[in-house]
PDB file with SEQRES, HELIX, SHEET and CRYST1 records, atoms N, CA, C and O in Angstrom:
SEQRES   1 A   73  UNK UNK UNK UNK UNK UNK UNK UNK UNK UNK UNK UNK UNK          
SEQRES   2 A   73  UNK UNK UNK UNK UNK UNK UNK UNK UNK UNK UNK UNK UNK          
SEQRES   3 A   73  UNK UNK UNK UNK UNK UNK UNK UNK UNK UNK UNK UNK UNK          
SEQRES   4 A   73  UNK UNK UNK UNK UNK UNK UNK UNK UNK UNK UNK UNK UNK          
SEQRES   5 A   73  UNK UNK UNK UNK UNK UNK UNK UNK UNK UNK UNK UNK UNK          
SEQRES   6 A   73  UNK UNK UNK UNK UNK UNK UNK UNK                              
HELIX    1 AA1 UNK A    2  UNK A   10  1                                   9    
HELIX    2 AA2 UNK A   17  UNK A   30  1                                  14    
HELIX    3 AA3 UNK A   34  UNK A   45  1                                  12    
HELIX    4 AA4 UNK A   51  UNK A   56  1                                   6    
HELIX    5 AA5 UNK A   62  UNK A   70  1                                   9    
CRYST1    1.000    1.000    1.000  90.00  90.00  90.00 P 1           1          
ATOM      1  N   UNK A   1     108.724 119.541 101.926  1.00  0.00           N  
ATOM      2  CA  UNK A   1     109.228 118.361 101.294  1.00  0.00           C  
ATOM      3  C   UNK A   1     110.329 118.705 100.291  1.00  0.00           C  
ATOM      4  O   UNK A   1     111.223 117.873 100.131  1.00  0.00           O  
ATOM      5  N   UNK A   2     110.349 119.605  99.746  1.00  0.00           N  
ATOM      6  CA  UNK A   2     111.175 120.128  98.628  1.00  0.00           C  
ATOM      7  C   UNK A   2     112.389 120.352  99.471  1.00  0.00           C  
ATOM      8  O   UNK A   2     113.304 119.606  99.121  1.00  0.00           O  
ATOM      9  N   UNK A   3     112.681 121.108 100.431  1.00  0.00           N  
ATOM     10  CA  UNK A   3     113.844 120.852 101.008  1.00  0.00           C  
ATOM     11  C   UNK A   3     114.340 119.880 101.813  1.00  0.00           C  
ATOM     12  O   UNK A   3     115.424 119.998 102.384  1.00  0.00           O  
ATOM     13  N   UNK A   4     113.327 118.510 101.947  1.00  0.00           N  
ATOM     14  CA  UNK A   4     114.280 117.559 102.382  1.00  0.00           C  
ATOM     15  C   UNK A   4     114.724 116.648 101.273  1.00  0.00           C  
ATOM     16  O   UNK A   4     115.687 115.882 101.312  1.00  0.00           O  
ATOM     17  N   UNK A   5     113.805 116.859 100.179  1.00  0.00           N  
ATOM     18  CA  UNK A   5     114.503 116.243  98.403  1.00  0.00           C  
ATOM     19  C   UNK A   5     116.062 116.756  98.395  1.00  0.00           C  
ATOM     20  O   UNK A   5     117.055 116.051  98.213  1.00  0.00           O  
ATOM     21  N   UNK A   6     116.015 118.172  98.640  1.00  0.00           N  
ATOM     22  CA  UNK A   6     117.233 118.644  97.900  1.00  0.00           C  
ATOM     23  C   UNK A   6     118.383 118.435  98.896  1.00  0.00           C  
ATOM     24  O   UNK A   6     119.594 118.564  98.719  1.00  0.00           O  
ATOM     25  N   UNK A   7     117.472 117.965 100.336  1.00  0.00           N  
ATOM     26  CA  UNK A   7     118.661 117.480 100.900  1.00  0.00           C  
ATOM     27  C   UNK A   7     119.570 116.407 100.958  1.00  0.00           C  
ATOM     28  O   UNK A   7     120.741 116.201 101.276  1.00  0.00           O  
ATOM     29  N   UNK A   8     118.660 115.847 100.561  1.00  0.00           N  
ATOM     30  CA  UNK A   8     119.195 114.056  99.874  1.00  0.00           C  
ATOM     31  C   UNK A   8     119.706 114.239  98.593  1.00  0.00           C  
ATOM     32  O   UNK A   8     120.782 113.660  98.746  1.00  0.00           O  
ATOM     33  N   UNK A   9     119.711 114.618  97.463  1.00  0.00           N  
ATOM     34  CA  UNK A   9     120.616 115.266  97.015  1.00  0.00           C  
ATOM     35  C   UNK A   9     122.322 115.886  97.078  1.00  0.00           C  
ATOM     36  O   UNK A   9     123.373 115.606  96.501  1.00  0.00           O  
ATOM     37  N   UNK A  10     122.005 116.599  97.835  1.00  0.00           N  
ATOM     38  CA  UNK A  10     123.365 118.187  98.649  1.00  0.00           C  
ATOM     39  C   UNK A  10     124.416 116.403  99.331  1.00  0.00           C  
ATOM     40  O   UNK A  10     125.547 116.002  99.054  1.00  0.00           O  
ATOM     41  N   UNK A  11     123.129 115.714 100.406  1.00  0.00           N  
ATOM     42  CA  UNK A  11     123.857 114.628 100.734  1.00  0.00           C  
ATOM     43  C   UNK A  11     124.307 113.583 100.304  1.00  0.00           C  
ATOM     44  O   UNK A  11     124.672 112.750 101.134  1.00  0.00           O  
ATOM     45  N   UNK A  12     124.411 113.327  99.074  1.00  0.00           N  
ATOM     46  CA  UNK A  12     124.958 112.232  98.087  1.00  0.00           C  
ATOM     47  C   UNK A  12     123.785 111.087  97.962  1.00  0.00           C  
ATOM     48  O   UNK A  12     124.302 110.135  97.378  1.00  0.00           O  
ATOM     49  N   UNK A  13     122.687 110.854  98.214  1.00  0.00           N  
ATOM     50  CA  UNK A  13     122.032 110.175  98.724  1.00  0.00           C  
ATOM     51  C   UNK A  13     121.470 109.713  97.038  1.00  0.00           C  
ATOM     52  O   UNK A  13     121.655 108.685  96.387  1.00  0.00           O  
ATOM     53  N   UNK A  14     120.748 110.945  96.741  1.00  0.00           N  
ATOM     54  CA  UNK A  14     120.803 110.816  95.080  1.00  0.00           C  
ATOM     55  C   UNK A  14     121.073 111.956  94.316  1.00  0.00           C  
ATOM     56  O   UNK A  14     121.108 113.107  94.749  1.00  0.00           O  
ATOM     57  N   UNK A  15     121.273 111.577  93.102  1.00  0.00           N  
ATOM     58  CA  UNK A  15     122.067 112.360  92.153  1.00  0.00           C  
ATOM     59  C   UNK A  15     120.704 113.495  91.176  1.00  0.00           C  
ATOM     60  O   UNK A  15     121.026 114.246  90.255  1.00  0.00           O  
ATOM     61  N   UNK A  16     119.601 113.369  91.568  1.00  0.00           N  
ATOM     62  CA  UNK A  16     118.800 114.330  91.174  1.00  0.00           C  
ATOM     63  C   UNK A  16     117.005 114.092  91.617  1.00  0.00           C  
ATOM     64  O   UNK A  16     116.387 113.030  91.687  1.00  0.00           O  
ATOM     65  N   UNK A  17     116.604 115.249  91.820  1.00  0.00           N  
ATOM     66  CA  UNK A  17     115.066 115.017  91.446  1.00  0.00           C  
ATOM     67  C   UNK A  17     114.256 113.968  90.932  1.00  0.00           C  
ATOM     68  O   UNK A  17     113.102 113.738  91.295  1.00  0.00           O  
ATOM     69  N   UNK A  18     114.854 113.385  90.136  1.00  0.00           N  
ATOM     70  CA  UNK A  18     114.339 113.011  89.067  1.00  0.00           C  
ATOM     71  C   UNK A  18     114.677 111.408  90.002  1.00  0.00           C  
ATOM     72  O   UNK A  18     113.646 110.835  90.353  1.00  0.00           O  
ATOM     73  N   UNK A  19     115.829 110.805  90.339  1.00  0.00           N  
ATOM     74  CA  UNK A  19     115.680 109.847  90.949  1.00  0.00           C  
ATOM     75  C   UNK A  19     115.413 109.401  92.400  1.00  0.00           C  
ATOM     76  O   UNK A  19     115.502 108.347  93.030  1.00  0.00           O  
ATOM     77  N   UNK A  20     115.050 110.654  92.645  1.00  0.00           N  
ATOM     78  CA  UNK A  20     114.294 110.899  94.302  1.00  0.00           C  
ATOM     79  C   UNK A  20     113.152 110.225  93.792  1.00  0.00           C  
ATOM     80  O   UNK A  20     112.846 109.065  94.067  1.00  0.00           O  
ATOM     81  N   UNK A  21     112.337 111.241  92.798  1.00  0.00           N  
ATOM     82  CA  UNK A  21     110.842 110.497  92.540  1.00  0.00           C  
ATOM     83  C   UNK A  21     110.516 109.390  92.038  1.00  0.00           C  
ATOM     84  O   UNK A  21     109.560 108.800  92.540  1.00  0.00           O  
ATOM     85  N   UNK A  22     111.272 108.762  90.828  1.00  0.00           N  
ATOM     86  CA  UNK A  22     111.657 106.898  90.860  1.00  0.00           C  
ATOM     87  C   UNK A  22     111.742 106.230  92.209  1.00  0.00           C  
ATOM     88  O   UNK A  22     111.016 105.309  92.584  1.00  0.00           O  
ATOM     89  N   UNK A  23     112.335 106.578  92.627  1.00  0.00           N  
ATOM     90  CA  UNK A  23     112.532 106.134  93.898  1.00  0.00           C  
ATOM     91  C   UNK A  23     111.892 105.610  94.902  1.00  0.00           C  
ATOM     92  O   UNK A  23     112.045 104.511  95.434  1.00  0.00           O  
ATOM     93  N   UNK A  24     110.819 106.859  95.244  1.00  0.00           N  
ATOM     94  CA  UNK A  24     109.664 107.126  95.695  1.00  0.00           C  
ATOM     95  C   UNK A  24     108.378 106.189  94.909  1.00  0.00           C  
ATOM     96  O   UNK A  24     107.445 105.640  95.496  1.00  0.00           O  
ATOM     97  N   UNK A  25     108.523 106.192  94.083  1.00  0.00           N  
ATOM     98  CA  UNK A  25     107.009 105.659  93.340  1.00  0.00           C  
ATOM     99  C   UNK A  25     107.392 103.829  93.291  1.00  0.00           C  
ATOM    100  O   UNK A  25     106.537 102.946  93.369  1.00  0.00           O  
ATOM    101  N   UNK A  26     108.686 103.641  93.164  1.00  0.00           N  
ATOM    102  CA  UNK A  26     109.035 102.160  93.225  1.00  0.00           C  
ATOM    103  C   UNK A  26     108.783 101.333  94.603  1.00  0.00           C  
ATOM    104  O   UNK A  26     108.336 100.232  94.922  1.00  0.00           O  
ATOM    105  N   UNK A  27     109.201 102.225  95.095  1.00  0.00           N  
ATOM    106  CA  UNK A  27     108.533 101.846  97.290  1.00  0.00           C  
ATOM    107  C   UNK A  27     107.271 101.683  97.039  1.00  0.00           C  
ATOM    108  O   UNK A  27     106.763 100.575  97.213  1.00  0.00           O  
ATOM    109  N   UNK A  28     106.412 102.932  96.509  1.00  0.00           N  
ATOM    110  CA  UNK A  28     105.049 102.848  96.755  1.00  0.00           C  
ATOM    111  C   UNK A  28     104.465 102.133  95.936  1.00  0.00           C  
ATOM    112  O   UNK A  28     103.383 101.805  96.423  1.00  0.00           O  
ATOM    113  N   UNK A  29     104.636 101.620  94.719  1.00  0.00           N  
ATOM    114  CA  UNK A  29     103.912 100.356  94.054  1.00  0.00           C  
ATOM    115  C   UNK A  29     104.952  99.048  94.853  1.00  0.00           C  
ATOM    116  O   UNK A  29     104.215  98.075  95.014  1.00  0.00           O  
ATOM    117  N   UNK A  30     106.037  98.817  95.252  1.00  0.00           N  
ATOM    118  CA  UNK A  30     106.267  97.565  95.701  1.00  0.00           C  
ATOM    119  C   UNK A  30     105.241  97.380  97.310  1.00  0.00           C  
ATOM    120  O   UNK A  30     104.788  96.309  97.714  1.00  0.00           O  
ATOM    121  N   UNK A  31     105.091  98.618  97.935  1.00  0.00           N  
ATOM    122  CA  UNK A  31     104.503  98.372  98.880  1.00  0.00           C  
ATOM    123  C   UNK A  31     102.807  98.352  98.937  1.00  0.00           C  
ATOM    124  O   UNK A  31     102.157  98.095  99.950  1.00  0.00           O  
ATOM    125  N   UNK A  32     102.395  98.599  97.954  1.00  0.00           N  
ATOM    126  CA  UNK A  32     100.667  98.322  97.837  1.00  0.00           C  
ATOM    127  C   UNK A  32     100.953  97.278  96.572  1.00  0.00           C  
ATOM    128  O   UNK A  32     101.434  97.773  95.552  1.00  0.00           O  
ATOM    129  N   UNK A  33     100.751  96.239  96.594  1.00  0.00           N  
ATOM    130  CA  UNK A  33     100.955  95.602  95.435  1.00  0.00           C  
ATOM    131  C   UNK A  33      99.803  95.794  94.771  1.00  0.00           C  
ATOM    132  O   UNK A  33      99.963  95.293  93.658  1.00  0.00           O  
ATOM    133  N   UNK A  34      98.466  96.365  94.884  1.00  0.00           N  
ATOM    134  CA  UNK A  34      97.683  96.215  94.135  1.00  0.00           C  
ATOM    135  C   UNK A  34      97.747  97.311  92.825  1.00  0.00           C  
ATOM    136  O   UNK A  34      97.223  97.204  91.716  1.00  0.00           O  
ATOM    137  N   UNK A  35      98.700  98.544  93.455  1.00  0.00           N  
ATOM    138  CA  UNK A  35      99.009  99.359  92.319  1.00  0.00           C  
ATOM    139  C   UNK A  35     100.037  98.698  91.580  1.00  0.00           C  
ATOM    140  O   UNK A  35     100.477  99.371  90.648  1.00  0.00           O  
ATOM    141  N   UNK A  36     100.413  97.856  91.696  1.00  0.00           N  
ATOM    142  CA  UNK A  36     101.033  96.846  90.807  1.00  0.00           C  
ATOM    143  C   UNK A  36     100.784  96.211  89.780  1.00  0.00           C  
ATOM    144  O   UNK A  36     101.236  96.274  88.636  1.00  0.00           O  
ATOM    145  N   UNK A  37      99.548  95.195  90.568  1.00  0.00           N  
ATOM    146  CA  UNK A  37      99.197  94.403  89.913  1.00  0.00           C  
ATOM    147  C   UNK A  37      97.504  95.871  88.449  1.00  0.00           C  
ATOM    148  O   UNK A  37      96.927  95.448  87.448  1.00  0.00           O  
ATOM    149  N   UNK A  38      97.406  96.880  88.866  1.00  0.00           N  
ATOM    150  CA  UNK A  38      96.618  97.157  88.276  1.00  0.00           C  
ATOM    151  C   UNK A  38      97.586  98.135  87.198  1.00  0.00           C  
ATOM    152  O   UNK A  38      97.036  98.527  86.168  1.00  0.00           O  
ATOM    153  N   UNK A  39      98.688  98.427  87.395  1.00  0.00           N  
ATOM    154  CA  UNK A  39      99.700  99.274  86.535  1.00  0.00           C  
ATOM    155  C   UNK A  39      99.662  97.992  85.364  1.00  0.00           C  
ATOM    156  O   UNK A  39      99.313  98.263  84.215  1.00  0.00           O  
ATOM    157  N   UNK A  40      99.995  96.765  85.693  1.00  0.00           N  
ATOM    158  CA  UNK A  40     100.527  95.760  84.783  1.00  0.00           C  
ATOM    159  C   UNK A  40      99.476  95.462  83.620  1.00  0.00           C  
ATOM    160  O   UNK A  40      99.655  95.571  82.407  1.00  0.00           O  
ATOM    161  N   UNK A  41      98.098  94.976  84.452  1.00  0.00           N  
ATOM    162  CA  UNK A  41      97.021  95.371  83.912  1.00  0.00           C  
ATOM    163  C   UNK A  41      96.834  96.092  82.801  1.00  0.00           C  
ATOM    164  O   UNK A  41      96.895  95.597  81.676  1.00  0.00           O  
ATOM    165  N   UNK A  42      96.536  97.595  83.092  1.00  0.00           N  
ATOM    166  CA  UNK A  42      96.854  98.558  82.112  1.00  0.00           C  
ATOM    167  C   UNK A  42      97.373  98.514  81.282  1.00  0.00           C  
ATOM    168  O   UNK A  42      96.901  98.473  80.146  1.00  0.00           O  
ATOM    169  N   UNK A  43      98.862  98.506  81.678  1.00  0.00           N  
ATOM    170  CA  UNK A  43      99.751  98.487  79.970  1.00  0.00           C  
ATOM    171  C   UNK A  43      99.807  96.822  79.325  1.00  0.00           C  
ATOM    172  O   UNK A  43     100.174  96.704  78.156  1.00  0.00           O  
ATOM    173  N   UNK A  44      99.539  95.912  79.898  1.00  0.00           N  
ATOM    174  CA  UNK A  44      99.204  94.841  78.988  1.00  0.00           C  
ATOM    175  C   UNK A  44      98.072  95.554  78.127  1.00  0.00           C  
ATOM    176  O   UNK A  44      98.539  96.110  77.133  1.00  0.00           O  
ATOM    177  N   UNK A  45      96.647  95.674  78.279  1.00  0.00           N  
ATOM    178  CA  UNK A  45      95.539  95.945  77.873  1.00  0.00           C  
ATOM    179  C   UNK A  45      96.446  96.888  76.734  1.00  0.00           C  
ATOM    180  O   UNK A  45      96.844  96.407  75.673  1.00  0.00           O  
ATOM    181  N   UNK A  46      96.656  98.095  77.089  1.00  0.00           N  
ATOM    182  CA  UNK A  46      96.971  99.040  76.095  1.00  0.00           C  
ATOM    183  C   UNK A  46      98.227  98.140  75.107  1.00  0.00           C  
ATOM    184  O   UNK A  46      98.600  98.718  74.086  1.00  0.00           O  
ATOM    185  N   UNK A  47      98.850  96.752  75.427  1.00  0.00           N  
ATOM    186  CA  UNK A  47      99.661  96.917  74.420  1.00  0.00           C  
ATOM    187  C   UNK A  47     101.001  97.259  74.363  1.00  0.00           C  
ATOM    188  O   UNK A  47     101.866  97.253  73.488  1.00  0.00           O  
ATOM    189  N   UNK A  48     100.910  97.697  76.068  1.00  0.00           N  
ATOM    190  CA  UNK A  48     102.328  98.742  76.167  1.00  0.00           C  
ATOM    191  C   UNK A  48     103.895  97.460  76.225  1.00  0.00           C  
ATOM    192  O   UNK A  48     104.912  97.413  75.533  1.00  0.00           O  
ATOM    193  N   UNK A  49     103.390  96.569  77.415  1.00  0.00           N  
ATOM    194  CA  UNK A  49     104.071  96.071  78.027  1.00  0.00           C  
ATOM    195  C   UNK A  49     103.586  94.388  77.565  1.00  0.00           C  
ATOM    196  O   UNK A  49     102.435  93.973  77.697  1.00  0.00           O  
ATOM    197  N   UNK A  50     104.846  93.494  76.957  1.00  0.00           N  
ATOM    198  CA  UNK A  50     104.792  92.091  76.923  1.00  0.00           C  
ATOM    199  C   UNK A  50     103.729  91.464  77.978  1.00  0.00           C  
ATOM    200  O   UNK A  50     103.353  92.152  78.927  1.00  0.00           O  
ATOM    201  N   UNK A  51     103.241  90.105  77.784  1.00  0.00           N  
ATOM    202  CA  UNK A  51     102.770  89.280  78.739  1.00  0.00           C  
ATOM    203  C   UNK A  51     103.332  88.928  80.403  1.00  0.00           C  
ATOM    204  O   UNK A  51     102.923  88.989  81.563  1.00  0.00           O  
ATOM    205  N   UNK A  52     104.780  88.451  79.466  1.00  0.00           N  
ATOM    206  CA  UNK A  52     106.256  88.342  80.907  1.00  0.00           C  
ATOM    207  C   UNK A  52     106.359  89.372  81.614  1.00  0.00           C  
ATOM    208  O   UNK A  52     106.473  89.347  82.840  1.00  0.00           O  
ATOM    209  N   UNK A  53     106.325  90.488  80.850  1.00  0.00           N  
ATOM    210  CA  UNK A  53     106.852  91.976  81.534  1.00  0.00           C  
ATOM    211  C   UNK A  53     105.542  92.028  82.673  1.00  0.00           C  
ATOM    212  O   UNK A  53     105.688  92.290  83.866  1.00  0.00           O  
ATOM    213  N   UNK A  54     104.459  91.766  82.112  1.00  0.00           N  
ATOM    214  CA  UNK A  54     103.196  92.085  83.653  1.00  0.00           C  
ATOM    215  C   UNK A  54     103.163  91.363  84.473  1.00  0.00           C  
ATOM    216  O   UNK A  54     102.722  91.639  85.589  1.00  0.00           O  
ATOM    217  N   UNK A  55     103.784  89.853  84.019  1.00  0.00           N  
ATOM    218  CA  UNK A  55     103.934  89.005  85.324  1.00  0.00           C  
ATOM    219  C   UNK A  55     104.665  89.253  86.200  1.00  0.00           C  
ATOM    220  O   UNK A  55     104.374  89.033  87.375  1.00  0.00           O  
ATOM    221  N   UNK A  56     105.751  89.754  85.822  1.00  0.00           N  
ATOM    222  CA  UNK A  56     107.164  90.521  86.304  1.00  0.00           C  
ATOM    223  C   UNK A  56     106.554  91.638  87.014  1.00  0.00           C  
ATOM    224  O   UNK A  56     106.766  91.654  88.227  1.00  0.00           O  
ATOM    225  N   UNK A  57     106.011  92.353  86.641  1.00  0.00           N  
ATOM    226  CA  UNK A  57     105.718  94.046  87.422  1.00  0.00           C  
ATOM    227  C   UNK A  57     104.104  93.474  88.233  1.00  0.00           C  
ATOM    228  O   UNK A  57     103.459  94.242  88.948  1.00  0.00           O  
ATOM    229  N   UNK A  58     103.681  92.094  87.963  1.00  0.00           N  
ATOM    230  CA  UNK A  58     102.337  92.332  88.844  1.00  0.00           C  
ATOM    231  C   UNK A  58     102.600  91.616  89.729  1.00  0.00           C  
ATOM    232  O   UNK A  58     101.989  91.841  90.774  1.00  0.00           O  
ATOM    233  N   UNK A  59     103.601  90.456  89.725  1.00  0.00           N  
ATOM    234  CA  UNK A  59     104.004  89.254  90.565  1.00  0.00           C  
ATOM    235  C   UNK A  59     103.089  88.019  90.869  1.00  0.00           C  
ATOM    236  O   UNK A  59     103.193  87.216  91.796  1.00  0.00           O  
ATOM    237  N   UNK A  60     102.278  88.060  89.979  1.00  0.00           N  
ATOM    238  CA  UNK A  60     101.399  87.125  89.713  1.00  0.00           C  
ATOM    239  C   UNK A  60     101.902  85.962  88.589  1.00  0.00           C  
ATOM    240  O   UNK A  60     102.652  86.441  87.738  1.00  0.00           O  
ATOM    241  N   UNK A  61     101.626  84.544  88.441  1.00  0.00           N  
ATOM    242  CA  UNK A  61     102.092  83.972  87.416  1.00  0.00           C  
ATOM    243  C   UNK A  61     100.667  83.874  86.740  1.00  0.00           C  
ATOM    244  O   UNK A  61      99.547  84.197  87.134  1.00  0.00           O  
ATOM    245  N   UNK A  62     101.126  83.318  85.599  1.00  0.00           N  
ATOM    246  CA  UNK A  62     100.238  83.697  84.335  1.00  0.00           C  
ATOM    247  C   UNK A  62      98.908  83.168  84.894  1.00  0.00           C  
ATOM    248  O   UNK A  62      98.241  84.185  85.089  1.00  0.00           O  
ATOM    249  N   UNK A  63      98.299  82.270  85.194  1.00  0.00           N  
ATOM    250  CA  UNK A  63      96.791  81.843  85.340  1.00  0.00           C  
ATOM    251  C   UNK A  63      96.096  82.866  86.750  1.00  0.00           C  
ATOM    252  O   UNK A  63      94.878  82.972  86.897  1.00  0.00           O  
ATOM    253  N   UNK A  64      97.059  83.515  87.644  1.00  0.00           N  
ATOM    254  CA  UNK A  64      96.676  84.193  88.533  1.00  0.00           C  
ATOM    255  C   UNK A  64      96.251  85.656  87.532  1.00  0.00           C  
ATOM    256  O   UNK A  64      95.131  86.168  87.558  1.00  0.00           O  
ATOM    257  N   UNK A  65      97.476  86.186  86.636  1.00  0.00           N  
ATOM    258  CA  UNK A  65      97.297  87.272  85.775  1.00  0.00           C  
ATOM    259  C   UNK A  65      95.876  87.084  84.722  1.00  0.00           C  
ATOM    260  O   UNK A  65      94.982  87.909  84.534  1.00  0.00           O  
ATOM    261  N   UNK A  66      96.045  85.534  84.055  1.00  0.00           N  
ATOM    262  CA  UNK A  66      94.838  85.845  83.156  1.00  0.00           C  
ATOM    263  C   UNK A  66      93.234  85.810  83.796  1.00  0.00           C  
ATOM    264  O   UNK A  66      92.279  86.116  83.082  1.00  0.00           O  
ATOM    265  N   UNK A  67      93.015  85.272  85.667  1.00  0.00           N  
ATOM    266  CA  UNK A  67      91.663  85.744  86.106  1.00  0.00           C  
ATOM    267  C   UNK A  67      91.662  87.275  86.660  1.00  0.00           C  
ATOM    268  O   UNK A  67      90.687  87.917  87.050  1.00  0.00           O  
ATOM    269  N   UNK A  68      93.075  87.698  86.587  1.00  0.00           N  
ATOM    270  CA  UNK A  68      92.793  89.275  87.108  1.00  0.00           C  
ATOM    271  C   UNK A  68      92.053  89.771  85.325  1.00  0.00           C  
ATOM    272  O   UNK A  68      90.938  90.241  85.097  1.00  0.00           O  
ATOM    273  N   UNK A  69      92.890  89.520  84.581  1.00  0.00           N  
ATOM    274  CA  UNK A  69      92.267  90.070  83.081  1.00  0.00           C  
ATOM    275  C   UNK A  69      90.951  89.715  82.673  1.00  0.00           C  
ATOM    276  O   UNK A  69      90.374  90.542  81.966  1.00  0.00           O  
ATOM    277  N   UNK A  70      90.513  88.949  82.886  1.00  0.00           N  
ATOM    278  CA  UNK A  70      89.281  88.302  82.774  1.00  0.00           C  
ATOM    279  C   UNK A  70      88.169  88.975  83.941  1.00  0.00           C  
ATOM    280  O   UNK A  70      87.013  89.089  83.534  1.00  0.00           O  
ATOM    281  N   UNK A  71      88.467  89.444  85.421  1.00  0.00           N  
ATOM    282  CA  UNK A  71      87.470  89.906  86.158  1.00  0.00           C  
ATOM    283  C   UNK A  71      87.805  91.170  86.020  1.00  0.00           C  
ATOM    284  O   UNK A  71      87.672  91.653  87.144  1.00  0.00           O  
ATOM    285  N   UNK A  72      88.145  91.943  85.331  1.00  0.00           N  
ATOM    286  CA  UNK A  72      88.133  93.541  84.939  1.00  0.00           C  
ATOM    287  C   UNK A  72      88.045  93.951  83.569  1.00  0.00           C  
ATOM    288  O   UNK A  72      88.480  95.030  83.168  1.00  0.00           O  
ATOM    289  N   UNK A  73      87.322  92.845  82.642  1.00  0.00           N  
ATOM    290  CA  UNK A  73      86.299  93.507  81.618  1.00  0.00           C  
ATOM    291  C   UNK A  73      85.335  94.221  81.403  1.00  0.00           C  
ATOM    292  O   UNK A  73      84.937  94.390  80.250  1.00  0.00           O  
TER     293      UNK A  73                                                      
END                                                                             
């Protein structure tokens, strides 16, 4: 795997490591949404991330978001 990273890279494709793996992890939470909706979760709880911001990253609107918060106490 490491040399087909650096080949996308060499090929203009992206400009480093670093946005290969952004990259990568943005596919894979848009494509399981449930690591989505449980990332959003999280950093609401912790505080991290606004109310809007989890609706935004869970794609849920608010009364769908506040029974996910409510059935994972």
């Amino acid at each position: 795997m490491s040399k087909q990273i650096t080949s996308l890279i060499d090929s203009g494709y992206y400009s480093s490591r670093s946005d290969v793996v952004k990259d990568a992890i943005r596919h894979l939470i848009e494509s399981k949404r449930n690591l989505g909706i449980a990332s959003a979760v999280s950093l609401y709880k912790e505080k991290l991330i606004s109310k809007e911001e989890a609706l935004m990253i869970s794609g849920k609107n608010e009364k769908e978001f506040d029974n996910i918060i409510k059935g994972r106490r």
